[in-house]
N, C-alpha and C positions, 0 to 999 in steps of 0.2 A: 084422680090423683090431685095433691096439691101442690102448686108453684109459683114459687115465687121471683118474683123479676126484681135484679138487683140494681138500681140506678146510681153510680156516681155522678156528683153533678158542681161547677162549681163557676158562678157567674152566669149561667146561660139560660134565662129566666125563659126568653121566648121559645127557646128551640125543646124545654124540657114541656113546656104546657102541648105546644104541639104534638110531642112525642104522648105524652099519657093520652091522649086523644086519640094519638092514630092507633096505639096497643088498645083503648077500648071497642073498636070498630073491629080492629084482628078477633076480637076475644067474642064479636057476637053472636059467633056460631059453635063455640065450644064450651064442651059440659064441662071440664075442669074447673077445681076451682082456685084462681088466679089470685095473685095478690101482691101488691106494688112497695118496695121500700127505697127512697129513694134517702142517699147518702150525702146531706149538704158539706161540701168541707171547706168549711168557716166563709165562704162566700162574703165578698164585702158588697155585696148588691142585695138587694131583695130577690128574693128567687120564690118565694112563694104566691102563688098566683088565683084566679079564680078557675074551676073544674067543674065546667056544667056538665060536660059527657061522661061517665064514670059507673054506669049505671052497669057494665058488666064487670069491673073491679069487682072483687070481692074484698079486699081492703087496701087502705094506700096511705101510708108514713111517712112522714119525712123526717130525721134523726139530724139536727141541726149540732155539728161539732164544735167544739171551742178552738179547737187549732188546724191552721190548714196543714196536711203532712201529704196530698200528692194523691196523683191516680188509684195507684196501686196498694197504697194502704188504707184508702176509701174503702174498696173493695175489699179486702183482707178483712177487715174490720165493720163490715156488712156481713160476711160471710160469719164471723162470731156472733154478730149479734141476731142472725135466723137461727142460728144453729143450736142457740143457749135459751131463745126468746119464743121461736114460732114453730109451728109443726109444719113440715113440707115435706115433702117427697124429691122435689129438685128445686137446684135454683139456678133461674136464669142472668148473669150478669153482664149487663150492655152499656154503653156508651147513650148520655142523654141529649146528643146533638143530632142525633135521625144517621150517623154514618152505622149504625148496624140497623136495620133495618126490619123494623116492625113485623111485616108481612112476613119472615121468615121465624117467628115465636112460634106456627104453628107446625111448621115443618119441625122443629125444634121436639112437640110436644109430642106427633107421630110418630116419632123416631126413639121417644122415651116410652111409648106404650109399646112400641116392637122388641124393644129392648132393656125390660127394667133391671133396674142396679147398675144400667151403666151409662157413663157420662159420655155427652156428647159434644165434638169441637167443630165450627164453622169454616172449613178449610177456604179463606178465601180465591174467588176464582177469577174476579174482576176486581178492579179500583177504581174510581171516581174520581184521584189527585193527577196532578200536572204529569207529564211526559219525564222531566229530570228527579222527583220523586221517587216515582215506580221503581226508577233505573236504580237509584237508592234503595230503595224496597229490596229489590233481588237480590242486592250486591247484600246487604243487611242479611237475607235470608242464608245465602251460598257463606258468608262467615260464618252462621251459626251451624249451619251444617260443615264444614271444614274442618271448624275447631272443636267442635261438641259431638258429632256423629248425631245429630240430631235434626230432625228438618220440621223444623215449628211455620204450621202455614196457615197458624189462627190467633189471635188476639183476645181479648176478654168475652167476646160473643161466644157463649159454652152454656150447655145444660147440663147443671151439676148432679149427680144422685148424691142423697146423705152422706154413702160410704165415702164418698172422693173429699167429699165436703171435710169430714170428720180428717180423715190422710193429711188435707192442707192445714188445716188448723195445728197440726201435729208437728208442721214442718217449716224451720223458720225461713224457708227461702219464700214463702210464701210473702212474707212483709215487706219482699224488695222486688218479686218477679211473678206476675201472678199464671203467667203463660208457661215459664222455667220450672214454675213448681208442679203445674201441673202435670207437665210431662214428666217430672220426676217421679213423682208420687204414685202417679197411675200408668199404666201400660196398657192396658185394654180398654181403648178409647173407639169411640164410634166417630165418623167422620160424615159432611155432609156438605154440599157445596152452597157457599155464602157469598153473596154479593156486596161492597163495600159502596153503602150510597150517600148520596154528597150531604156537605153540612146543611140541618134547614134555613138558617142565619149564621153570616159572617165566616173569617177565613177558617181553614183548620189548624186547630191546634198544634200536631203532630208537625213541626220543623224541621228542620235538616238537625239539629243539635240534639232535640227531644228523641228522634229518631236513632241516634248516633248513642245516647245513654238508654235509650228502649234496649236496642241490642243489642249491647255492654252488659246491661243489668242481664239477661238470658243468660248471656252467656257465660256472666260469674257464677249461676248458680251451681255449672259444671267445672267447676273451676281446676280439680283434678285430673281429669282427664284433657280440660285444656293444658296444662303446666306438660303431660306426659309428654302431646302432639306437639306442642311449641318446643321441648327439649331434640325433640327427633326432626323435627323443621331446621333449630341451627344448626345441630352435627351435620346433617346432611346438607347446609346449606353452605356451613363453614368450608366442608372439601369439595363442593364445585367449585368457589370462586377463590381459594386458595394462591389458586397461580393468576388472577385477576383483582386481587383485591384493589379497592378505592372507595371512596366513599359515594359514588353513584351505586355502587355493588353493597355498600355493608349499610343502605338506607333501608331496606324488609326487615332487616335485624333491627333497624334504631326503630323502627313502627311498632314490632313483635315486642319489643319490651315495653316501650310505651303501653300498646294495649295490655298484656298483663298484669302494668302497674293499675291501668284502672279499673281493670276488672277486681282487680284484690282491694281495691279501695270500696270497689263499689258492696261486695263484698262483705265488706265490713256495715252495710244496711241490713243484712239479716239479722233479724235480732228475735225469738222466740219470746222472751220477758215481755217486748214491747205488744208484740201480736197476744199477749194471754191479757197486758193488762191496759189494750185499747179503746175497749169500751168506758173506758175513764174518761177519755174525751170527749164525750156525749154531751152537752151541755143541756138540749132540751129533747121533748119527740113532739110531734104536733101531728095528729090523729087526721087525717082527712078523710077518712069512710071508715 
């Protein structure tokens, strides 16, 4: 089968040459045939490097954009341009700082031979970041599950088959939420457990703020079903404190609307026009195998 591994990447010249390095040495004992497209978006460093290991790539791209627009519509917009451009079977899309972790592309690729037509997500099972993070992590996770009846416990590390491919392209939450869309879109997902490994250079990206609009953005994509729960959260939240009202008491109410409000702003980033006519941003492609 063929697949292809999707790389957003943007400033991180050293950590991305090491990663194509370490996916070639994964890739030397499988017959598959692999192929690298890595997503520059607008980088103001040099990101393209020298690639003496490569010899089991079967091809490897780099699609240098004109404008920087974000993690997530890197990847949206990777995801059109295999899907319009190359032939595959799946596509793999990762993070290019070594926090998803190379060594597990093959467990990825096992789990697509066991199971073809269907997409695969990396339920992480470990983390690598600080002790106050993680705490953030959960607490991030248990809102989206609360508010959305959803328990998303993967990130961009997924093996896609065509079909799902096709679904997201289809569907504009895709452009704002690439984890959000997927659970939308697809329901019969295979699961596999993913270890989240540390950056290979410098801090991680992923901050307390990044973290805080990560999963905001998820959870606008449900945004129906969150507006129902949040309706049946005040009613009922209104006649506990009824005979206790104060403002220590009617502060869950001032957060619940705040979060709503930014969920509907954020919201307003899906946009389907912009995901059909992405590939306009493309400025050059530079061929490396």
């Amino acid at each position: 089968m063929k697949y292809t591994i999707l790389i957003p990447i943007y400033n991180d010249r050293e950590s991305m040459t090491k990663l194509i390095n370490n996916i070639n040495l994964v890739l030397k004992d499988l017959n598959s045939e692999i192929s690298i497209i890595v997503i520059n978006d607008a980088s103001s460093e040099q990101i393209i490097d020298n690639y003496p290991n490569i010899e089991n790539i079967h091809s490897f791209e780099i699609i240098n954009m004109k404008e920087n627009r974000g993690h997530a519509r890197c990847i949206a917009s990777g995801l059109k341009y295999i899907y319009e451009q190359k032939e595959f079977d799946f596509i793999i899309p990762m993070d290019g700082d070594g926090e998803d972790r190379p060594e597990e592309i093959k467990s990825f690729i096992q789990l697509s031979e066991q199971n073809r037509n269907k997409s695969i997500i990396g339920e992480r099972v470990k983390r690598s970041e600080g002790f106050m993070f993680k705490i953030f992590y959960k607490f991030h996770k248990f809102l989206t599950l609360v508010f959305t009846g959803k328990n998303i416990k993967f990130g961009n590390f997924t093996c896609l088959s065509k079909s799902t491919v096709m679904k997201m392209l289809d569907e504009k939450a895709t452009w704002n939420s690439f984890s959000g869309s997927l659970v939308k879109t697809e329901t019969d997902l295979v699961s596999m457990s993913s270890i989240r490994g540390p950056r290979y250079f410098g801090p991680s990206k992923m901050s307390f703020f990044n973290l805080v609009k990560h999963s905001l953005s998820i959870i606008s994509v449900f945004r129906k079903i969150v507006l129902i729960r949040s309706a049946l959260f005040i009613i009922f939240y209104i006649l506990l404190i009824k005979s206790y009202a104060s403002v220590v008491t009617s502060l869950p109410l001032v957060l619940l609307l705040i979060m709503i409000y930014s969920i509907s702003s954020l919201a307003l980033r899906e946009n389907i026009e912009d995901l059909n006519n992405s590939l306009t941003n493309i400025h050059d492609i530079e061929k490396i195998k």
